[in-house]
N, C-alpha and C positions, 0 to 999 in steps of 0.2 A: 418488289421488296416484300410485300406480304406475303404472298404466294412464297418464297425460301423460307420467312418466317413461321409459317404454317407447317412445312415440310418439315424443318429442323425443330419446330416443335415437338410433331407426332415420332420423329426420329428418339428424343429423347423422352417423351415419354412413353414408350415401346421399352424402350432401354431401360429403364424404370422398371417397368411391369415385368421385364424378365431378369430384371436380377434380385424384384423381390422373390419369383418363385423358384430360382436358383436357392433365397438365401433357406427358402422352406424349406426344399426338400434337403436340404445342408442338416438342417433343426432337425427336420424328420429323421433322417438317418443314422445322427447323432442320438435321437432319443433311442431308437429300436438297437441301435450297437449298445447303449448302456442299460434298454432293458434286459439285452441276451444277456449278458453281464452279470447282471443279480439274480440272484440265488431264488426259485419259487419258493411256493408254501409245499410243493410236492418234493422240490428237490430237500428242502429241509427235514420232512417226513419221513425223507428214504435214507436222509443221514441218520435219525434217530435212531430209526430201525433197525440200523446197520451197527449203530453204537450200540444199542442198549444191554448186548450180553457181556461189554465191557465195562461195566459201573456197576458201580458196588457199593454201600453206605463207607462212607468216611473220603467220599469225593466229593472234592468242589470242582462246579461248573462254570468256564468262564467261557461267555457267549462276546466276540468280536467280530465284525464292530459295533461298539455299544450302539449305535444310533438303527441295526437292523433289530425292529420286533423282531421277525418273524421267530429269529433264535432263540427269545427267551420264553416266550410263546409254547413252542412245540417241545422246545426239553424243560417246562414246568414238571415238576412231578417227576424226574426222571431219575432222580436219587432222593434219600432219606432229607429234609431239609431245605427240598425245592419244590416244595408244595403250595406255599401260602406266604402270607409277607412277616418277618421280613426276609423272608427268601436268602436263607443264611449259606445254603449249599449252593446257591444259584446268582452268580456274579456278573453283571453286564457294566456296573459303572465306571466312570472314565474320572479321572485314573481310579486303579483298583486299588483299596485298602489293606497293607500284606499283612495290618494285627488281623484283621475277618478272614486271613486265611487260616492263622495259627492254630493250631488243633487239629484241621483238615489232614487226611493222609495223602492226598494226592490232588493235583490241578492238572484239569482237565481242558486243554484250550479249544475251542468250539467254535466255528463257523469260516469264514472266506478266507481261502488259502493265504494271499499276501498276507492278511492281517493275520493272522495265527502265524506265520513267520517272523513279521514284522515283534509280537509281542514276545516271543520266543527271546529276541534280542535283548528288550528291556528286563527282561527276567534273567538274565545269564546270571544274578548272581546263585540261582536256585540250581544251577548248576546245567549240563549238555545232556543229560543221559537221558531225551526225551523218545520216547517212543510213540509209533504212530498204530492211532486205533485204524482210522476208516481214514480211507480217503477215496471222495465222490463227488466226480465231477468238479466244481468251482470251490467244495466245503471239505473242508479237515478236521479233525481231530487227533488233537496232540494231548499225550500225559506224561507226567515226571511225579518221581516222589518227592514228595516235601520232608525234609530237614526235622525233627523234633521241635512241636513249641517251643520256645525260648521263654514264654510267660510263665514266671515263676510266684506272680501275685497278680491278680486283678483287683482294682479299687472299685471296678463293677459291680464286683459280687459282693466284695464289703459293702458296699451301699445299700445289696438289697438285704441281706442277711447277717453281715457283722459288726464289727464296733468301729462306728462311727460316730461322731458330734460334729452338729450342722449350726452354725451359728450364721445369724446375718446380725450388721452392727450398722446402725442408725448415724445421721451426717452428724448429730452430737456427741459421738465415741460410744453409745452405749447398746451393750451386746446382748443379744436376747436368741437361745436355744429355740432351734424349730424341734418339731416333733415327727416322730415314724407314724405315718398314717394310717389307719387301722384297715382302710380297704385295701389298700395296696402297698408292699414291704419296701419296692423302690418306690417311693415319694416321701416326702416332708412338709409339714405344715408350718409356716412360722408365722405368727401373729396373734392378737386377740383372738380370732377365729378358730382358732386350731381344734376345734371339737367338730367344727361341722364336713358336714362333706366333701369333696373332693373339685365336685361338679359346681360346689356354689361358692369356693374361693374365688378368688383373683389372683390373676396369673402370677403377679408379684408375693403374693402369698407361698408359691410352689415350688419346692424344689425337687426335680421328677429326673428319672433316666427315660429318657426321649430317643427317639428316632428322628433327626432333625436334619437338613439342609444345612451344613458351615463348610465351609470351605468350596463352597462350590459342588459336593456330596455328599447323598445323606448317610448320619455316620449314627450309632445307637452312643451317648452320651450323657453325661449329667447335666440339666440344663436347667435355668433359673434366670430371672428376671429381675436386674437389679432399678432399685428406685429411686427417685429422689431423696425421698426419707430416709432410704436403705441402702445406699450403694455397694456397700461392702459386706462379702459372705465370705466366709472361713469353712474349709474342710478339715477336721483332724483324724487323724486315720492313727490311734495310740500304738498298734501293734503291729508294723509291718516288719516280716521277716528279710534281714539284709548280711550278706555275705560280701567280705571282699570281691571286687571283679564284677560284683552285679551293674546294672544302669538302672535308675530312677528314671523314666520316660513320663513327660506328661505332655498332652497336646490341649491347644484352648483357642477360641474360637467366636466370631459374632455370628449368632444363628440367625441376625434380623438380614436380610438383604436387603441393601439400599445402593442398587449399583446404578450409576447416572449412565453410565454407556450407554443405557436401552432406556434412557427418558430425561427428560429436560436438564439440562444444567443446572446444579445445584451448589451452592458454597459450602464445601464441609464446616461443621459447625466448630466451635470446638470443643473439643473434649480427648482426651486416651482413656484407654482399658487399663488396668492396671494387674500384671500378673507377677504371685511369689510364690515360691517355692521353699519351704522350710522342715528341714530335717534336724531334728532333737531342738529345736529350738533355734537353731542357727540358720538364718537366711542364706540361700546356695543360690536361689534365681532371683532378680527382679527385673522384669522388664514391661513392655508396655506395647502397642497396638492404635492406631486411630479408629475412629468409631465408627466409621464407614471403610477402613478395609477388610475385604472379606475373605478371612485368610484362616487356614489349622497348623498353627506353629507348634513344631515341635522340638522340646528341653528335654536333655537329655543329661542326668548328671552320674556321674562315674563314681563307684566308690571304690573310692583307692585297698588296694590288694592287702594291705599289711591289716585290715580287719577279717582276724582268725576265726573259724566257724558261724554256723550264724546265730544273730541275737536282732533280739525285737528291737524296732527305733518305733518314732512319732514321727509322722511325715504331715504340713498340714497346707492347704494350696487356697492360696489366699485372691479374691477376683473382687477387682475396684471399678464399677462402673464409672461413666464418663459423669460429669456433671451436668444433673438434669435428668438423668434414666434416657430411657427410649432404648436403650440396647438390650437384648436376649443373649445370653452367653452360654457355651457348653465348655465342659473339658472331659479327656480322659486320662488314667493313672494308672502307671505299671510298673511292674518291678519286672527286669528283665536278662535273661542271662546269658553266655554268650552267642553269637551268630546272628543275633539280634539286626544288623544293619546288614545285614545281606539279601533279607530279602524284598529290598525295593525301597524307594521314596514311603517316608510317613510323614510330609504334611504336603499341603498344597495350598493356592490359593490365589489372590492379586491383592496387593494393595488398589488405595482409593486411584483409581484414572486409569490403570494399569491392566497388561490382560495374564489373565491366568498362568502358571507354571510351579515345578516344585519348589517347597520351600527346604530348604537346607537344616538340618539340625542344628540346633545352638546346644555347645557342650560347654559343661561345666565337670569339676572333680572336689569330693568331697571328703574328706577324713572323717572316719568315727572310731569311737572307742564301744568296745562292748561290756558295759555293767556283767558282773559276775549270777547278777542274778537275773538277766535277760537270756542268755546263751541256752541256745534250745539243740547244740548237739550232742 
């Protein structure tokens, strides 16, 4: 009886010993098929090279899949604007942002075949007429012309240079002007403070356009710190030019991540964001956000056709932190004209538990009248 036991021991543990090295060389083979697979740092080298007499300034570079360096690596530098950060002509994030394409003459899709196929499809509204620069080996490159901007006003560049009034308003109702800061034309001071420097406010003190993490990517934005004391900050923007047919576009944001997926269970607290949108005075948006979902919503409000030529409005975008602060908020503002929603999703994100995906436009429609003494055609 021992003696079979012994046997049928070493039987099975023989059995054992060869199907862990079965399971090995399984693994092993598996990895060297998926290392043939990816693309080197030489095969990348010899894409460049093969590309480079096709680019030209007023191309964007978009490197797929986002998650391979080595693409965005080797075509640094390889147009006007993909030099250094924030690397405006040079595109790798997931999903891509199609206002950061706006202005570009041409999109350049960059790196492993499927995937430059693959994105080809989510871009169909930019249309088919894609032509191919190189193709080498496992990597492609694909180009298509891009459409005319559609941005017919950025509140970007009002912010750094034009007429704006930045107000935040205290939990007691009272409203207090920030200031343009003398070192730098996008930021704002608000507070007793407002004479000193930049370096030696408090974040709650700033209202700055930032390069910031919301929605799950980083997006350049107006970003500010609402407080206990302060919760509530006003943009008014007195002079934007608006024609029938245009869209009002604004998108907003929690730039704190606090996502429990990736760490302990946590109770969301409570609290919402609170978001308005007001043109000449009349409320067009209000909605709202939890303070732990981290998401870039984007409103979209239509102004109705029957407003003839254009003439200036007040547009002013109103952002109510949760009670208690602890939230970072961005938004951005555009005035946009048509073709506008063709080129790709403009927001993204997840609510709190939930996992990432597009977020949908919320529309709205607006009537205005234009003052005889606003009309600027």
């Amino acid at each position: 009886m021992k003696l079979s036991e012994t046997i049928l021991n070493r039987i099975l543990g023989g059995g054992l010993v060869l199907g862990l090295v079965a399971v090995s060389v399984l693994l092993v083979q598996g990895q060297r098929q998926r290392a043939e697979r990816v693309p080197t740092h030489q095969q990348w080298n010899e894409l460049r090279t093969q590309t480079s007499s096709h680019l030209t300034t007023g191309d964007l570079i978009r490197i797929v899949p986002a998650w391979d360096n080595l693409g965005r690596t080797v075509f640094r530098g390889a147009v006007a604007g993909s030099e250094d950060w924030p690397f405006r002509a040079l595109d790798w994030r997931e999903p891509g942002d199609p206002i950061a394409w706006m202005g570009f003459e041409r999109l350049v899709l960059v790196g492993w075949k499927d995937y430059v196929l693959k994105e080809q499809k989510r871009r169909k509204g930019l249309g088919t007429k894609w032509q191919t620069l190189v193709q080498s080996g496992r990597l492609l490159a694909e180009a298509i012309e891009l459409p005319p901007s559609p941005i017919r006003w950025n509140g970007r560049d009002t912010l750094t240079s034009g007429s704006i009034e930045v107000n935040r308003i205290s939990e007691a109702g009272k409203s207090e002007r920030c200031k343009r800061s003398r070192e730098r034309k996008d930021s704002f001071v608000c507070g007793a403070s407002r004479s000193g420097r930049l370096s030696r406010q408090p974040l709650t003190d700033i209202v700055q356009l930032r390069m910031v993490d919301v929605g799950d990517v980083p997006r350049e934005c107006v970003f500010f710190e609402p407080s206990k004391s302060h919760p509530v900050y006003q943009f008014t923007f007195p002079s934007v030019p608006l024609h029938g047919g245009d869209t009002i576009l604004l998108r907003a944001g929690n730039a704190l991540r606090d996502d429990t997926r990736y760490g302990p269970a946590r109770k969301p607290k409570p609290g919402r964001i609170q978001v308005e949108l007001s043109v000449d005075g009349k409320s067009v948006v209000v909605d709202d956000f939890h303070r732990y979902d981290n998401v870039w919503i984007p409103w979209a409000v239509n102004v109705e056709s029957s407003l003839e030529g254009n003439s200036s409005h007040s547009i002013a975008v109103r952002l109510t932190g949760p009670t208690g602060g602890g939230r970072q908020l961005c938004f951005d503002l555009y005035v946009m004209g048509a073709g506008w929603a063709d080129w790709g999703p403009l927001g993204y994100g997840h609510r709190h538990g939930e996992e990432p995906s597009a977020i949908s436009v919320r529309r709205q429609t607006v009537s205005l009248s234009a003052p005889e003494s606003s009309r600027t055609d």
